[in-house]
C-alpha positions in Angstrom: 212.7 146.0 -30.5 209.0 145.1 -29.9 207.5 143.3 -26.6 206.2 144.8 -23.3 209.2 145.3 -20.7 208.2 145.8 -16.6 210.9 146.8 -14.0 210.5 145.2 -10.9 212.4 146.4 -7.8 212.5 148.8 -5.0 215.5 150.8 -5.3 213.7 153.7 -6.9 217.8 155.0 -8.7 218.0 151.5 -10.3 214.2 151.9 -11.7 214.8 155.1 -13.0 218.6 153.9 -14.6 217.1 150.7 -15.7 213.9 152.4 -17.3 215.8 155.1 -19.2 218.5 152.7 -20.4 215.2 150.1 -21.5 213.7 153.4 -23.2 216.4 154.2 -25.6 217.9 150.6 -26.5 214.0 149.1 -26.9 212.2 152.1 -27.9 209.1 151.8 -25.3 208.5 153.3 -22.1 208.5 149.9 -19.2 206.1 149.5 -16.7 207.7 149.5 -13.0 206.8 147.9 -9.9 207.9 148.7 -6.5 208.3 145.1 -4.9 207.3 141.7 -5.9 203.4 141.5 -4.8 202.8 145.0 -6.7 204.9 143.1 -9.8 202.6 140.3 -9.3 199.4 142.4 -9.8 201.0 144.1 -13.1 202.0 141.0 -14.7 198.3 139.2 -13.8 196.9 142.4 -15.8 199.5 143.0 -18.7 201.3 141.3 -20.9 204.6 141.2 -21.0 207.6 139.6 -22.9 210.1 140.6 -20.6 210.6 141.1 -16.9 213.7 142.5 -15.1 213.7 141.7 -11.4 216.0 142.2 -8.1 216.7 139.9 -5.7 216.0 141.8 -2.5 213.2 143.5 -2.3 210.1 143.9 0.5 207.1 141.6 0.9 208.0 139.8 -1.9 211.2 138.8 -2.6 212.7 138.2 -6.4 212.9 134.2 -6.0 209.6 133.9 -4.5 208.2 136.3 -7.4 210.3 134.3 -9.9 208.8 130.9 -9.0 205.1 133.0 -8.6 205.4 134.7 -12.5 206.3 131.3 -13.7 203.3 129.4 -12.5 200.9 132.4 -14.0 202.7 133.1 -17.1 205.7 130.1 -17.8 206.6 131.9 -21.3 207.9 135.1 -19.7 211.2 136.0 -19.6 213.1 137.0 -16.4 216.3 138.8 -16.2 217.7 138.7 -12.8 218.9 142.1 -11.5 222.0 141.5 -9.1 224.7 143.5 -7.1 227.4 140.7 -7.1 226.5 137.6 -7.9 227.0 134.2 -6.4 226.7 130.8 -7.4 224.2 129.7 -5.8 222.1 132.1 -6.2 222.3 132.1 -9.8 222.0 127.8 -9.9 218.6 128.5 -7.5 217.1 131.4 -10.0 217.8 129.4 -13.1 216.2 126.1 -11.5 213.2 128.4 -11.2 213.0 129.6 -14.7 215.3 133.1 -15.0 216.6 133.5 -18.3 219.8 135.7 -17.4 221.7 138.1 -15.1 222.7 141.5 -15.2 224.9 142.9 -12.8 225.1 146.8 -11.2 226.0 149.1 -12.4 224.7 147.9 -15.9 225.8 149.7 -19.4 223.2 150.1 -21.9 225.6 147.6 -23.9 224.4 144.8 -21.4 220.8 145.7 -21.2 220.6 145.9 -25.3 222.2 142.5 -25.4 220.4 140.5 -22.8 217.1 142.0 -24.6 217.9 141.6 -28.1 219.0 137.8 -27.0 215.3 137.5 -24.9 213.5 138.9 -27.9 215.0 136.9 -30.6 214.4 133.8 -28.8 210.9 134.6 -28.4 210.8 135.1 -31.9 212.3 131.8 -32.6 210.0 130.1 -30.5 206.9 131.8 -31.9 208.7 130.7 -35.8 208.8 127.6 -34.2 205.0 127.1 -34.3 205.6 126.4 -30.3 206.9 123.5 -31.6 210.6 122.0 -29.9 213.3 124.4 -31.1 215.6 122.7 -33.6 219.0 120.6 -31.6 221.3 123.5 -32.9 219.2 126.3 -31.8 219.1 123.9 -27.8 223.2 123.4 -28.2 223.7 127.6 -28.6 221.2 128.3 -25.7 222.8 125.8 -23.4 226.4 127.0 -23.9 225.4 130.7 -23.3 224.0 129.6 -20.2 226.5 127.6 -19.4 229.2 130.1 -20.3 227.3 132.8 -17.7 227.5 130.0 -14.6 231.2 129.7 -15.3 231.2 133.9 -15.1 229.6 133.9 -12.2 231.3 131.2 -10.9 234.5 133.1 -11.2 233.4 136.3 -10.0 232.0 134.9 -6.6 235.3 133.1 -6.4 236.9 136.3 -6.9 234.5 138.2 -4.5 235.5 135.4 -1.7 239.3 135.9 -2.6 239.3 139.9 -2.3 237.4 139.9 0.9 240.2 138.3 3.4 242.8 140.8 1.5 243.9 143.9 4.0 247.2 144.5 1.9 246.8 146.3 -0.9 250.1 145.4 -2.1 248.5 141.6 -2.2 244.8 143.4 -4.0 247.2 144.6 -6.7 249.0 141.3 -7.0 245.6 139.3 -7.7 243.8 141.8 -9.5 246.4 141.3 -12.1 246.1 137.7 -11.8 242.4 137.5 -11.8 242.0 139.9 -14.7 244.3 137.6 -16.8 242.1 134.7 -15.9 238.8 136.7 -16.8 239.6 138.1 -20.1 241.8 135.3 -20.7 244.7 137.9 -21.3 248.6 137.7 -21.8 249.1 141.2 -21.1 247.7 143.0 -18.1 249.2 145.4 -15.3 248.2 147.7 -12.5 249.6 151.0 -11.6 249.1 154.3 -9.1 248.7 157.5 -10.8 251.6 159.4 -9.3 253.5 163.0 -10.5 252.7 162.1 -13.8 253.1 158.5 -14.1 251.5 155.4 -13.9 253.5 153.8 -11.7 253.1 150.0 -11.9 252.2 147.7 -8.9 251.9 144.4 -10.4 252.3 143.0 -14.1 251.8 140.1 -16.0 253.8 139.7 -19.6 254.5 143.0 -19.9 257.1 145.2 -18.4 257.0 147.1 -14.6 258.3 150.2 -15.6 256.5 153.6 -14.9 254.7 154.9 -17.6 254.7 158.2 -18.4 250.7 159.1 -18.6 251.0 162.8 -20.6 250.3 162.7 -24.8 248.6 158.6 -24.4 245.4 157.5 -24.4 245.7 156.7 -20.6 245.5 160.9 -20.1 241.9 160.2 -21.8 241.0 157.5 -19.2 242.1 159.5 -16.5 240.4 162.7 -17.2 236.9 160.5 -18.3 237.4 158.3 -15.6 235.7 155.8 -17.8 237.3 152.5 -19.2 238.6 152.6 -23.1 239.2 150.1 -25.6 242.6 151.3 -27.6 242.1 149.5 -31.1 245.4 147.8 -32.8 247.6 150.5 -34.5 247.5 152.6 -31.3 250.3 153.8 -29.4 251.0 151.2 -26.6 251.7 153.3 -23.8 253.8 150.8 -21.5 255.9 149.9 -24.7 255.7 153.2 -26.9 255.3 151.0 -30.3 252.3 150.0 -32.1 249.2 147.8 -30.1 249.1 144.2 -32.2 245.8 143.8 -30.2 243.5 145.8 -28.7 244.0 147.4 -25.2 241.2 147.6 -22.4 241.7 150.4 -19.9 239.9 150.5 -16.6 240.2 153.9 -14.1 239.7 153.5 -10.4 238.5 156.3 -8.3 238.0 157.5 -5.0 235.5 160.7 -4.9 235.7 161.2 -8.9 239.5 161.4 -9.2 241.7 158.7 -10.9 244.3 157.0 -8.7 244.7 153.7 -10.6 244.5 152.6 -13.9 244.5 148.5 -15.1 245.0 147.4 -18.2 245.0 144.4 -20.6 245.4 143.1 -23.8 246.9 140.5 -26.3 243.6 138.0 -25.3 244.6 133.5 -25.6 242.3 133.7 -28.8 243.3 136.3 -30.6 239.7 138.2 -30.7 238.7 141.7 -29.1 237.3 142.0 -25.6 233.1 141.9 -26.1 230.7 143.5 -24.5 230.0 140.7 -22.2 233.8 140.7 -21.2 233.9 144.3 -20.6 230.5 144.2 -18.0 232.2 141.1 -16.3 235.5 143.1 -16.0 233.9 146.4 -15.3 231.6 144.5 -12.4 235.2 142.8 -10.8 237.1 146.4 -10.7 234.4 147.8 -9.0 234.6 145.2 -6.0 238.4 145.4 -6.3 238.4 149.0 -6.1 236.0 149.2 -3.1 238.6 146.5 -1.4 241.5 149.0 -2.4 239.6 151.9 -0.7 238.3 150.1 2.3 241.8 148.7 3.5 243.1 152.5 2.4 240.2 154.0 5.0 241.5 150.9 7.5 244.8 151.9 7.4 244.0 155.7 8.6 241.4 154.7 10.9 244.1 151.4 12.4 246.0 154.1 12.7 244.5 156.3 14.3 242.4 153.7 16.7 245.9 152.7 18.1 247.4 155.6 18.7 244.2 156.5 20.8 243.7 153.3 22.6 247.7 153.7 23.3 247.2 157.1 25.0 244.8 155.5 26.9 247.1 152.5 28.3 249.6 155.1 28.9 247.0 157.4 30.9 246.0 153.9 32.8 250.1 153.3 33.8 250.7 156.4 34.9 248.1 155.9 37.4 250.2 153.4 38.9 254.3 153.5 38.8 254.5 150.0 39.4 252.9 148.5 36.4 255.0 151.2 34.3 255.6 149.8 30.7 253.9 146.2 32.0 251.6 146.3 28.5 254.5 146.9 26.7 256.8 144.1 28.3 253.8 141.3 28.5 253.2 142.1 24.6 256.8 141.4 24.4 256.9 137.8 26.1 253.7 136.8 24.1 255.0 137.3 20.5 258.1 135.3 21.6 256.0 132.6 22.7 253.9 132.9 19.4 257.2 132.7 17.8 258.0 129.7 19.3 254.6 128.0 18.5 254.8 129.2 15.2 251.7 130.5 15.1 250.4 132.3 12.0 251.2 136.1 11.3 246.9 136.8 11.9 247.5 135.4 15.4 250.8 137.5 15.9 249.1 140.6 14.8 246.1 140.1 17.3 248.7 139.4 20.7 250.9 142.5 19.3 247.9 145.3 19.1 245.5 143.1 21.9 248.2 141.8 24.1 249.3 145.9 24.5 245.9 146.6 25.4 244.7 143.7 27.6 244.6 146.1 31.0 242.8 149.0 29.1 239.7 148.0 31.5 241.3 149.1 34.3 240.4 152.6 33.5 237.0 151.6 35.5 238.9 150.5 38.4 239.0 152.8 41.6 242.4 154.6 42.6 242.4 153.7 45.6 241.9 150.2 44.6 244.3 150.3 41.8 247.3 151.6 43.9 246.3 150.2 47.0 249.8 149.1 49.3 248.0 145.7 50.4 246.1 142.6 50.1 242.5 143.6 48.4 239.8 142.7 50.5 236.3 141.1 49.1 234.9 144.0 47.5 238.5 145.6 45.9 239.1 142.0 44.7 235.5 141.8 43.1 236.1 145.5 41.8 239.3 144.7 40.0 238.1 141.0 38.4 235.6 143.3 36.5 238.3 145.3 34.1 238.0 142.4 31.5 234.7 143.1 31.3 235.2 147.0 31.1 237.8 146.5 28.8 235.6 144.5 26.5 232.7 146.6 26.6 235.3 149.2 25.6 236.0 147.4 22.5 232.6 146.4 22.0 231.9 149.1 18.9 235.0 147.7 17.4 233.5 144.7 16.0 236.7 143.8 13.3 238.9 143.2 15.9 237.5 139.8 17.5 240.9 138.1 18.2 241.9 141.2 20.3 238.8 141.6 22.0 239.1 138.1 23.1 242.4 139.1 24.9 241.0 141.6 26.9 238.1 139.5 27.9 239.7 136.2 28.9 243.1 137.0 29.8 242.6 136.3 33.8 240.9 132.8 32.5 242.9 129.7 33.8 242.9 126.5 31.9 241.6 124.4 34.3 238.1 126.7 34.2 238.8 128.3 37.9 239.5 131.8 36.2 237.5 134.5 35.6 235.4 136.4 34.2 233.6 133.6 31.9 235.2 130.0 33.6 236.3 129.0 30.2 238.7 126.1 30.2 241.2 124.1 28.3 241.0 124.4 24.1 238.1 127.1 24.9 240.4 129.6 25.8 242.5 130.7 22.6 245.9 129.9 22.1 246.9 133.3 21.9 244.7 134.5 25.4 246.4 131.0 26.8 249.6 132.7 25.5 249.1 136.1 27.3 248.2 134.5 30.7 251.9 133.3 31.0 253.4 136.3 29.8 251.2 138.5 31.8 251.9 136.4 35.1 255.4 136.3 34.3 255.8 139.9 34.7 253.5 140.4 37.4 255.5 138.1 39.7 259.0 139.7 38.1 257.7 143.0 39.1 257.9 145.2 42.3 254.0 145.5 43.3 252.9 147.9 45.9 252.5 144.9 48.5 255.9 142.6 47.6 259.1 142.9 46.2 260.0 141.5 42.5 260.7 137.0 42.6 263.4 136.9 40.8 263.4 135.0 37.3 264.4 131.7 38.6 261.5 131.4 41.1 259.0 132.8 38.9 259.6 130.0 36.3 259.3 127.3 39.1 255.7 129.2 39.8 254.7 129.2 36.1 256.1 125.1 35.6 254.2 124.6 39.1 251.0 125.6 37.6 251.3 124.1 34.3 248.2 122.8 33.1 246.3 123.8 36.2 246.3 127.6 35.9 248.3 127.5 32.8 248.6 125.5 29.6 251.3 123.1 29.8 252.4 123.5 26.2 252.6 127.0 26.8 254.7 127.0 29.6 257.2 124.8 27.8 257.3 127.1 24.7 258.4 129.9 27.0 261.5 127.8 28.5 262.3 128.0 24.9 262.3 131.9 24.8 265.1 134.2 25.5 262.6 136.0 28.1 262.3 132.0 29.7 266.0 131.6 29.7 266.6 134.7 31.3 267.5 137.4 28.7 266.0 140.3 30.3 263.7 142.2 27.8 263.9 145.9 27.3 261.4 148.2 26.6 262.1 151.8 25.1 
């Protein structure tokens, strides 16, 4: 492969990768830039055939360099350098003139292919005698662009998809899906590496028994912890006959060691996965697999978050025997409400971790003012209308949790905009912190307090109906008449 070759981008790791790869598939040693401005200079100086540039990158980003090396030097060709990409970024660099995409990580597969592509198209053009190239040669060009906007397309689809996915049990369920749609395969599964096994997750036309992983090729995978293409004629692991087709293996890891493995095979068209099919299925694992391992780390750190935000709600109650359990039994009148309202499982989620934790600010709040036998004055009032805001600066670091944090916040809010600590009114309170304020009344006026006795259950629903649509949300109030709490079942708490 002949032609000048310069490296633009500021990641010095992907120079170096991208430089080695360029140095054993084109047989030259590239030219690198730092940044666009210092690619700029090189390409004013040197002539190049080929220039591989990021997106991202200081002073001079790749689109502004992109539309810049196209007014000096329109002949070039520019290979886009991407993490994941998205549609429009890709319609927006080939408006300005990029010739393809490569996506990290890259294989040297992928960089040999885009540059033998680049440099025989150059050489076509130069055959040519810079005259227009010939319909047929226009026709191939256009469907292999075309054919890499429908990939990337898909994969910013399937980036959008993956990203509101916390279950993994749902992750494997779509990765399955969306593999089958990317390598247009019949055959494809996902399993967990477990005492031996694979055990499968999710399948599609093949079976969902566990596999047994000792004496296949899947041992190879594992202990690589790179993909491998199993040719027809080998041993199927899932089935123990003979493959009819070739079979694509893909590992996922955390920290080097194997924990799933996804396969496919048996493609629409009866042809062997390509190169290009491989990079575009290698690219999607890698963002499934960080999805797998993010909600994995979420789980232990949910975890672990609520059982230390718990201990604190318990340390707040025991500062105060009459609000015992309070958290606990408002929680409980909010997700019967939600019930009621059929609001969606997101929403239910948020009251049953924020509606627990709507008090926590009271941490900041004075003993004496906290257990105090009698009416507040001025200042103890003032003192306690500021827990909402302790409580949200609490949860401030916490910056996934914006439905909960909302609870805290607004939960002494009213709906006709009298409340506190923000005035919000009406629709701009949520429905689930509109929620909370009934149950949380409720209670408080079916408690014992330090200054009155409990109102019994009859007279505190006159007080909540009373209020409807003045302190409280009308529709809200009715929903709770519906509930066993509003028709008297008492609710217990362990």
């Amino acid at each position: 492969m002949e032609g000048r070759i310069l490296i633009v981008d500021d990641d010095p790791v992907v120079r170096e990768v991208l430089d080695q790869i360029i140095a054993r598939v084109a047989a030259q040693k590239p030219d690198v830039a730092r940044d666009g401005m210092e690619g700029l200079q090189k390409a004013q100086e040197n002539d190049y055939d080929i220039i591989f540039t990021d997106l991202k990158m200081p002073r001079l980003g790749g689109m502004d360099f992109l539309k810049e090396i196209k007014k000096i030097r329109p002949d070039i060709s520019v290979v886009v350098i991407t993490g994941f990409p998205t549609v429009e970024n890709a319609v927006s660099a080939m408006k300005e003139g990029a010739d393809d995409f490569i996506t990290k990580p890259f294989s040297i597969d992928a960089v040999q292919n885009v540059i033998g592509r680049l440099q025989g198209a150059r050489k076509l053009s130069r055959e040519s005698g810079g005259q227009n190239l010939s319909p047929e040669s226009v026709k191939r060009l256009n469907s292999d662009l075309f054919s890499k906007i429908q990939k990337i397309n898909l994969l910013h689809s399937v980036s959008s998809e993956l990203d509101g996915i916390s279950s993994n049990l749902e992750v494997y369920e779509k990765v399955v899906g969306m593999t089958s749609k990317l390598l247009f395969a019949r055959e494809v599964s996902f399993g967990i590496v477990e005492s031996g096994y694979l055990k499968i997750k999710k399948s599609k036309g093949t079976g969902e028994s566990d596999v047994p992983i000792a004496g296949s090729f899947l041992e190879k995978v594992i202990r690589n912890g790179r993909h491998y293409l199993a040719p027809a004629g080998e041993i199927n692991p899932h089935s123990g006959n003979l493959l009819t087709a070739p079979m694509l293996s893909i590992p996922f890891s955390i920290n080097g060691e194997v924990y799933g493995i996804l396969s496919a095979s048996d493609k629409t068209d009866g042809t062997c996965f390509s190169e290009d099919e491989i990079g575009l299925v290698l690219t999607f694992a890698k963002k499934v697999g960080l999805r797998i391992e993010n909600n994995a780390l979420y789980d232990v750190f949910y975890s672990s978050m609520v059982s230390a935000l718990k201990s604190l709600v318990i340390s707040i109650e025991a500062r105060d025997s009459y609000t015992k359990q309070h958290s606990e039994r408002v929680t409980g009148y909010a997700l019967q409400i939600a019930e009621v309202m059929n609001l969606s499982q997101e929403e239910k989620d948020a009251i049953g971790f924020g509606g627990y934790l709507h008090d926590i600010g009271k941490i900041g709040v004075r003993d004496k003012v906290l257990t105090k036998p009698g009416v507040l004055d001025d200042d103890e009032l003032a003192e306690i209308k500021l827990h909402p805001i302790i409580g949200d600066n609490i949860m401030a670091p916490l910056r996934f949790l914006p439905r909960e944090k909302a609870l805290i916040r607004h939960h002494h809010e009213r709906f006709d905009g009298k409340g506190y600590p923000d005035g919000l009114a009406g629709e701009q309170i949520p429905i689930i912190v509109r929620i909370l304020s009934v149950a949380d009344t409720y209670d408080a006026m079916t408690s014992v307090r330090p200054y009155r006795s409990a109102k019994p259950h009859q007279s505190a629903m006159k007080e909540l109906i009373r209020c409807s649509n003045t302190q409280f949300d009308g529709e809200v109030v009715q929903a709770f008449i519906r509930t066993p709490a509003g028709k008297g079942v008492k609710l217990t708490t362990p």
